[in-house]
GUDONU-296784 format. One record per residue (C-alpha): residue number from 1; x, y, z. Coordinates in nm, 3 decimals, padded with zeros to 5 digits, m for minus. Each point is the difference from the previous one (the first is absolute). Example, Ala and Ser with C-alpha at 12.3 -4.5 7.8 and 13.67 -1.06 7.14 Angstrom:
NODE pos       X       Y       Z
NODE   1  01.230 m00.450  00.780
NODE   2  00.137  00.344 m00.066
END
This chain:
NODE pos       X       Y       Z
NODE   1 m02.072 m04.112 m01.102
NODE   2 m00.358  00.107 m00.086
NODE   3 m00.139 m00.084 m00.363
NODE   4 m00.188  00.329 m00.053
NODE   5 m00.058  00.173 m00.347
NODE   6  00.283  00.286  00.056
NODE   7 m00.033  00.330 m00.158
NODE   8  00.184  00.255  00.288
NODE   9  00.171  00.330  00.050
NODE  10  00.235  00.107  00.254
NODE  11  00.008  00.316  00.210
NODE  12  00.291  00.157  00.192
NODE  13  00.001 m00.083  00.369
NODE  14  00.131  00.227  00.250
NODE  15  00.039 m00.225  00.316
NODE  16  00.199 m00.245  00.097
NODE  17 m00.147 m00.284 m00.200
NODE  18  00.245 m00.319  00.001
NODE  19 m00.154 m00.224 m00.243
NODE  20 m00.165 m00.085 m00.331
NODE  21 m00.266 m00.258 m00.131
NODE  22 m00.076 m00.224 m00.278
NODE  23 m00.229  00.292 m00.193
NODE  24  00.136  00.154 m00.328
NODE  25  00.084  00.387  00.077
NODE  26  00.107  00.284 m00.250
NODE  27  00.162  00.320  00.220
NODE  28 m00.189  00.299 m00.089
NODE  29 m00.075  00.346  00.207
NODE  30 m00.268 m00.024  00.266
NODE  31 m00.011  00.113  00.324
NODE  32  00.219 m00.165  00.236
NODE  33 m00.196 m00.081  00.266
NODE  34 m00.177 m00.254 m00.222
NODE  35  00.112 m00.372 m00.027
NODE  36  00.205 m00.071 m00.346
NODE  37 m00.286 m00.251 m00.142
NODE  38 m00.283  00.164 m00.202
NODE  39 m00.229 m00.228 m00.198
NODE  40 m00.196  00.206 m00.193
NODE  41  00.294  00.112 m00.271
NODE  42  00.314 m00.040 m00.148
NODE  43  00.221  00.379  00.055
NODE  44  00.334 m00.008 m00.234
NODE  45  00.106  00.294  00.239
NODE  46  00.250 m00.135  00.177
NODE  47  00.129  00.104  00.351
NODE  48  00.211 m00.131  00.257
NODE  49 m00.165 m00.099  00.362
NODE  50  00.344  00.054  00.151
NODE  51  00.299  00.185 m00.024
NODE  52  00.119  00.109 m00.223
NODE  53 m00.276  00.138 m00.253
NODE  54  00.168 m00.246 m00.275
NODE  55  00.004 m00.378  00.054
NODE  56  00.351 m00.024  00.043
NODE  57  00.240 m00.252 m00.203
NODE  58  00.100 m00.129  00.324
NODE  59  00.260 m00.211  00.048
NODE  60 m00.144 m00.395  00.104
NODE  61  00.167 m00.252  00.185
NODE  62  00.114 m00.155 m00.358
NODE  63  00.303  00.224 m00.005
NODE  64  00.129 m00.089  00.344
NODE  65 m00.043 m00.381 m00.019
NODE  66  00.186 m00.212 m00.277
NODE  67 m00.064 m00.180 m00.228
NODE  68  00.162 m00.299  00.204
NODE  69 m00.349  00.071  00.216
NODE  70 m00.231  00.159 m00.237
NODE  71  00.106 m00.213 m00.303
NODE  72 m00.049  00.097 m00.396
NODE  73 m00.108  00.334 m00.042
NODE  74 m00.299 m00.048 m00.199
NODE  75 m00.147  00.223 m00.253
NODE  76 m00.288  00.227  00.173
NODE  77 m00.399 m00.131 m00.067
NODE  78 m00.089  00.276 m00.217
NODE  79 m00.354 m00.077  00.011
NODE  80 m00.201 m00.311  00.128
NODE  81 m00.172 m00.014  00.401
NODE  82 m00.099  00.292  00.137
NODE  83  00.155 m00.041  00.376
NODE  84  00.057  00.191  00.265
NODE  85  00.371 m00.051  00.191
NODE  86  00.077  00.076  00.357
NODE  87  00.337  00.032  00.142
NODE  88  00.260  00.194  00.145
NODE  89  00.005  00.274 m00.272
NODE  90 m00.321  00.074  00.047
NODE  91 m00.365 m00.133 m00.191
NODE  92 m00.015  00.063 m00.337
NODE  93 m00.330 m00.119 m00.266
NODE  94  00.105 m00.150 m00.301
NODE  95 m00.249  00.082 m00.279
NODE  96 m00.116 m00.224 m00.314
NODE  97  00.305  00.149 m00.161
NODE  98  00.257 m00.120  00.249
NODE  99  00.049  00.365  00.072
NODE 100  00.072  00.077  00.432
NODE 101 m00.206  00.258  00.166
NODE 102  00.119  00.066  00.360
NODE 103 m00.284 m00.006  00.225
NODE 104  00.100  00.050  00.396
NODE 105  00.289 m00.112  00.151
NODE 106  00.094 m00.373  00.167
NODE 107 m00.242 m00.242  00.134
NODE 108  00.025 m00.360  00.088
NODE 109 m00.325 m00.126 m00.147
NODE 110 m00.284  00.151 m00.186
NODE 111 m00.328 m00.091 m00.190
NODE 112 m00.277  00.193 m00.176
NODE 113 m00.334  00.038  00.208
NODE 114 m00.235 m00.027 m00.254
NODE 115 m00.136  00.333  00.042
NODE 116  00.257  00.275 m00.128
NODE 117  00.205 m00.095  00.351
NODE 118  00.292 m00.147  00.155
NODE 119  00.058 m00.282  00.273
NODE 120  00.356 m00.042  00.088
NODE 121  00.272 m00.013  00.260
NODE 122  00.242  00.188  00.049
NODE 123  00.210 m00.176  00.273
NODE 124  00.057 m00.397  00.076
NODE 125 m00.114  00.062  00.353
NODE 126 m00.263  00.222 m00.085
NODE 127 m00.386  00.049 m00.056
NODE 128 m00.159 m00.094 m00.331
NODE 129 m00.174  00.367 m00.115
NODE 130 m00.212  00.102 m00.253
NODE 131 m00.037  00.338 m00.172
NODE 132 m00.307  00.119 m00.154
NODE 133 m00.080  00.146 m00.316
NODE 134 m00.066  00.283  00.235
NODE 135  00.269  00.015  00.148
NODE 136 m00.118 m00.159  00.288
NODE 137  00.240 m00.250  00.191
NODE 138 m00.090 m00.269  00.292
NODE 139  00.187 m00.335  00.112
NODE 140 m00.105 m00.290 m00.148
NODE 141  00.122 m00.298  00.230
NODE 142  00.311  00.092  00.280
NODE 143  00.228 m00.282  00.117
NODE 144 m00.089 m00.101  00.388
NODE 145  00.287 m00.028  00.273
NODE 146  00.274 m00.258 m00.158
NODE 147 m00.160  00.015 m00.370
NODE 148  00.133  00.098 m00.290
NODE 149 m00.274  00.038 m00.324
NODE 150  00.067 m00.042 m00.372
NODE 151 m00.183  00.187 m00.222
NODE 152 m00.031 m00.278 m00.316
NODE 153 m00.303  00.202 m00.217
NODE 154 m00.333  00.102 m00.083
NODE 155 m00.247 m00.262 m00.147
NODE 156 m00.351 m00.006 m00.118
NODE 157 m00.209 m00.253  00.237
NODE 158 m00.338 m00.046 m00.074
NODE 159 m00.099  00.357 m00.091
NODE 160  00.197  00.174  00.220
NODE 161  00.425  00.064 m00.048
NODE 162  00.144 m00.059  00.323
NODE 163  00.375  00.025  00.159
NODE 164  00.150 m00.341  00.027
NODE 165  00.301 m00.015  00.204
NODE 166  00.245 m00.242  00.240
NODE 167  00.002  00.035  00.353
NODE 168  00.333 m00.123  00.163
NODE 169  00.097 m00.069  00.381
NODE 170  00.254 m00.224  00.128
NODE 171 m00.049 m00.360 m00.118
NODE 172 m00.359  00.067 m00.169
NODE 173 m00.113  00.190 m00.284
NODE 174 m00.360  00.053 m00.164
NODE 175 m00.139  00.108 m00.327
NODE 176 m00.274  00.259  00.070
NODE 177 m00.245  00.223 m00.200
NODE 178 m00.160  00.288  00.095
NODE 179 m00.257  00.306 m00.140
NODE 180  00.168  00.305 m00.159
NODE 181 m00.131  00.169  00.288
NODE 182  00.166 m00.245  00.268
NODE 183 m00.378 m00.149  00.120
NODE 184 m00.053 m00.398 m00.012
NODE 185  00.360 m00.119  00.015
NODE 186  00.000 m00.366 m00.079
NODE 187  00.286 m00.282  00.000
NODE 188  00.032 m00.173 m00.265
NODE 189  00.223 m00.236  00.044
NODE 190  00.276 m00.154  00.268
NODE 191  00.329  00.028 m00.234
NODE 192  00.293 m00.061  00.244
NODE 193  00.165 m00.334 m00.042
NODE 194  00.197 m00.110  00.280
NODE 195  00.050  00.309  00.148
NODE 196  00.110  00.156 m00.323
NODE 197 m00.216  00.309 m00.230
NODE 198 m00.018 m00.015 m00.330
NODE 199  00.197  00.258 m00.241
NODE 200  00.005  00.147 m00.296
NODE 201 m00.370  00.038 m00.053
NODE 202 m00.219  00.041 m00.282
NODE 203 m00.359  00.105 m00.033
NODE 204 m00.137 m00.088 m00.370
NODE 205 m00.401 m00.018 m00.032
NODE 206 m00.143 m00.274  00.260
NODE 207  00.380 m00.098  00.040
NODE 208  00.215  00.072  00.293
NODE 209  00.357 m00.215 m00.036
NODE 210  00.284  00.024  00.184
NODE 211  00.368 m00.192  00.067
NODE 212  00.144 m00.131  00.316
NODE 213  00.408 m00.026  00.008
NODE 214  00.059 m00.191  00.306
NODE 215 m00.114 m00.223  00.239
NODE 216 m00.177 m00.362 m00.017
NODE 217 m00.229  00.161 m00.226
NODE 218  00.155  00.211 m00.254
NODE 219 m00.166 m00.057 m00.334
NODE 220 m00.235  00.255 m00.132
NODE 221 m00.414  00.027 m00.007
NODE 222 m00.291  00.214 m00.188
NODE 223 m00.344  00.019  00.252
NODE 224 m00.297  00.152 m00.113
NODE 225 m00.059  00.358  00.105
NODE 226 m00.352 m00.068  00.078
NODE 227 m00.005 m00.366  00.182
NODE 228  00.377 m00.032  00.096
NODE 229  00.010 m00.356 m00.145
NODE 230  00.278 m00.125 m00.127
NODE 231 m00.019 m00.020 m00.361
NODE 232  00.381 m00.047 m00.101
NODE 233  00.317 m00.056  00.123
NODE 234  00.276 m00.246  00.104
NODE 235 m00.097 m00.370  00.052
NODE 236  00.024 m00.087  00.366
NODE 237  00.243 m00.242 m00.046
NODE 238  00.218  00.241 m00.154
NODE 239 m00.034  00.274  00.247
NODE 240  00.313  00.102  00.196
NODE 241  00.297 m00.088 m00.299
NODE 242 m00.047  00.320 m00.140
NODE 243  00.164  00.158  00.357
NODE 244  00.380 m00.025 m00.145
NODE 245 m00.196  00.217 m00.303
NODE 246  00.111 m00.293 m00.160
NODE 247 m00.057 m00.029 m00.425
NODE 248 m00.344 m00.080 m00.155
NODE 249 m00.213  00.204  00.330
NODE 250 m00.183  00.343 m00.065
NODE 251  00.181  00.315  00.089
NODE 252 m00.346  00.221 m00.069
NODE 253 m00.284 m00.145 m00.150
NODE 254 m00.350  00.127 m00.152
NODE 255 m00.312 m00.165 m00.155
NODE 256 m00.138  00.101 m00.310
NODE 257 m00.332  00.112  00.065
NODE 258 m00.214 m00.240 m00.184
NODE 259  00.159 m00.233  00.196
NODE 260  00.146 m00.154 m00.242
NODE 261  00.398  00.049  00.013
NODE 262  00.261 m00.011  00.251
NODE 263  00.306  00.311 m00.060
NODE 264  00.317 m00.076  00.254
NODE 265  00.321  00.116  00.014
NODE 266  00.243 m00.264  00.093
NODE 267  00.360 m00.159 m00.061
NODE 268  00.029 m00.233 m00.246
NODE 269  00.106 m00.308  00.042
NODE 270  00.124 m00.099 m00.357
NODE 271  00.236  00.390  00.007
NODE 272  00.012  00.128  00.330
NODE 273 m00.117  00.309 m00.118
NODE 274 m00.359  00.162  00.125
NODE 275 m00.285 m00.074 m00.276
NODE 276 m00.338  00.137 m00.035
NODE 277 m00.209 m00.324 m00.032
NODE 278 m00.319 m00.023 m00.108
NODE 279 m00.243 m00.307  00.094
NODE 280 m00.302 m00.113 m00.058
NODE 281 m00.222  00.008  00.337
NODE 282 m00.158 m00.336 m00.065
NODE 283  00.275 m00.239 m00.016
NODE 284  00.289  00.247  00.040
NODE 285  00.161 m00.080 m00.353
NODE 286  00.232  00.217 m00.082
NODE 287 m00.110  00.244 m00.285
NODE 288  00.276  00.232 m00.038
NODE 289  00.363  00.105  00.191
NODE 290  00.150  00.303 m00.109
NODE 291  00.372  00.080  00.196
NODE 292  00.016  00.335  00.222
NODE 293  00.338  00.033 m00.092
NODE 294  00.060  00.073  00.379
NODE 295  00.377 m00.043  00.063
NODE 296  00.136 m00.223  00.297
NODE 297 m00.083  00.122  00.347
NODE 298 m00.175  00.302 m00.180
NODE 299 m00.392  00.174  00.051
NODE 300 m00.255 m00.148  00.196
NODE 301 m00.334  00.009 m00.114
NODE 302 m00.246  00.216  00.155
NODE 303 m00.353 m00.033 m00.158
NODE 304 m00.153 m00.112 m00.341
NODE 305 m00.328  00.106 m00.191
NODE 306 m00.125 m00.126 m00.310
NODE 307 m00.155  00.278 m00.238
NODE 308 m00.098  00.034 m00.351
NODE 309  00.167 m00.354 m00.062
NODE 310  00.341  00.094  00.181
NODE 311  00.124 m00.071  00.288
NODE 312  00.132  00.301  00.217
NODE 313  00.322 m00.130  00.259
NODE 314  00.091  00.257  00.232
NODE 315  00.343 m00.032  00.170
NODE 316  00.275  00.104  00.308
NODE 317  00.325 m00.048  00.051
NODE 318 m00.050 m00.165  00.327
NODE 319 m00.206 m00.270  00.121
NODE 320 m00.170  00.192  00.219
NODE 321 m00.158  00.266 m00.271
NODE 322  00.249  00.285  00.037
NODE 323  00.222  00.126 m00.260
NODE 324 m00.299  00.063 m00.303
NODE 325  00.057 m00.120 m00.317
NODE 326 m00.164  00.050 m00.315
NODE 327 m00.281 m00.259 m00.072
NODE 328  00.034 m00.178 m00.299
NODE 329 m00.268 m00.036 m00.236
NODE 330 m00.045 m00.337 m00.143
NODE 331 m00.165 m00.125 m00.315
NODE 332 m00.072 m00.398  00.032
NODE 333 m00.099 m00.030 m00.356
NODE 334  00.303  00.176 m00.210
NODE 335  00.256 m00.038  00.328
NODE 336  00.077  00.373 m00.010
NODE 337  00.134  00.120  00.344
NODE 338 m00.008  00.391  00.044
NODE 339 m00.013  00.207  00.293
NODE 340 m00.105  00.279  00.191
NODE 341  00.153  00.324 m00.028
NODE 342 m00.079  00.072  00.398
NODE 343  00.150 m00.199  00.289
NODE 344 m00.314 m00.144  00.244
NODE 345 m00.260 m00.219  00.050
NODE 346 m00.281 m00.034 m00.282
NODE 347 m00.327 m00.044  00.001
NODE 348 m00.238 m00.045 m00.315
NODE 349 m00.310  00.149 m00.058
NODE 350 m00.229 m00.200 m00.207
NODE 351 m00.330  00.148 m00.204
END
């Protein structure tokens, strides 16, 4: 996620682009070759990137998994965040209005560059790329022999935004940074515990957090994204009861970026059910618990942001990620739940 002051258009795109970012975009008619992120206006034209020349109604995964998965069937966030969501129906921008713009079809991960371009991926075993505002695409970071890489997000460190992302082999995995332009690749920090990667990662500001659901040290932990120290997480001697995913541990998990607040989405302990809680970073109080209304055996979470004062949970059917589900759109103060009207992954893009 990359705190910039967001004021961008979006352009039809005639290749085979597979992903999206955290930048605002409104469709509108320019030539095709160009990337979809213009930051010098706002166009109300609006124009598809794909087929076909509408953005299709299209049907999302909420009509093909029940509600015994998917749960209540919230009313839509009319307005609120302005997100982008990726998934298997493709990337679509949601504006200020809650309104969906499709921008290019599925990706896996995706984040604004900072400079009217995109750095995404559009495979789990492949590169991390980045597109130009001209149009102009080169890899970021590849995966070596017996790696996998995680694309996690674009952050601003020191003056210059750079691609933070997880690098995975058997038994190890490592929290790297690197230039937009792939020079000066740097580790950040060691993150495998006991063999085991973390999941579910999060990129807010300086904070990278992230779960772990098995092993001797399943708990969860936020590192800075500039000195990889540890600067939340699980106590040590609570490390490893959270492998059964047992109630009370962190299913996903962000920091708010002052610092100051810890989000997680966990099962209570009092209900059963899976809460939002809310609490305070200093002495982990609890401030608030709102229930997910997520039905027995039901969605997994997937990611969380915090914008504008919500709190942004995206959701699958399956543990693993697959089977999208509309993220739900959560208001700590008033305990309003709405969601999404797209299935996917979403990301917010802050001002």
């Amino acid at each position: 996620m990359l705190p910039n002051q967001l004021k961008l258009s979006l352009v039809a795109l005639a290749c085979g682009l597979t992903a999206c970012t955290t930048a605002g975009a409104q469709l509108n008619s320019s030539p095709p070759e160009e990337l979809p992120f213009d930051t010098e206006e706002m166009v109300a034209t609006e124009q598809p990137v794909t087929e076909p020349d509408e953005p299709a109604e299209t049907t999302t995964s909420t009509t093909t998994i029940g509600a015994d998965i998917a749960g209540p069937d919230f009313d839509v966030a009319v307005d609120g965040p302005t997100l982008t969501v990726t998934g298997q129906d493709g990337v679509w921008w949601f504006d200020v209005n809650g309104k969906a713009h499709l921008v290019v079809e599925p990706a896996i991960a995706a984040d604004y560059d900072g400079n009217g371009g995109l750095v995404f991926q559009r495979a789990a075993d492949g590169p991390i790329v980045r597109r130009t505002a001209e149009a102009e695409e080169s890899s970021v970071v590849s995966p070596g022999a017996g790696e996998t890489i995680e694309l996690i997000g674009v952050a601003l460190i020191g003056e210059n935004n750079q691609v933070v992302y997880l690098r995975s082999a058997v038994g190890d995995a490592s929290l790297e940074r690197v230039s937009l332009d792939g020079d000066n690749p740097t580790t950040i920090a060691t993150m495998a515990r006991d063999g085991v990667a973390p999941r579910r990662l999060t990129l807010n500001d300086g904070y990278v957090s992230g779960v772990y659901l098995e092993g001797p040290g399943a708990g969860w932990v936020t590192v800075s994204s500039t000195s990889g120290s540890k600067l939340f997480g699980t106590a040590t001697n609570q490390l490893g009861i959270c492998a059964d995913r047992a109630a009370g541990c962190a299913e996903v998990v962000t920091i708010s970026s002052d610092g100051t607040e810890v989000y997680q989405v966990m099962i209570s302990e009092q209900s059963g059910q899976w809460d939002l809680v809310v609490n305070d970073a200093a002495d982990f109080s609890e401030l608030s618990r709102i229930d997910l209304q997520r039905p027995v055996d039901g969605w997994h979470p997937t990611g969380i942001e915090l914008i504008d004062g919500l709190v942004v949970v995206s959701r699958s059917a399956n543990d693993d990620g697959t089977g999208d589900l509309p993220a739900l759109v959560i208001d700590p103060v008033s305990e309003e739940i709405t969601q999404l009207d797209r299935a996917g992954k979403a990301v917010a893009i802050t001002g």
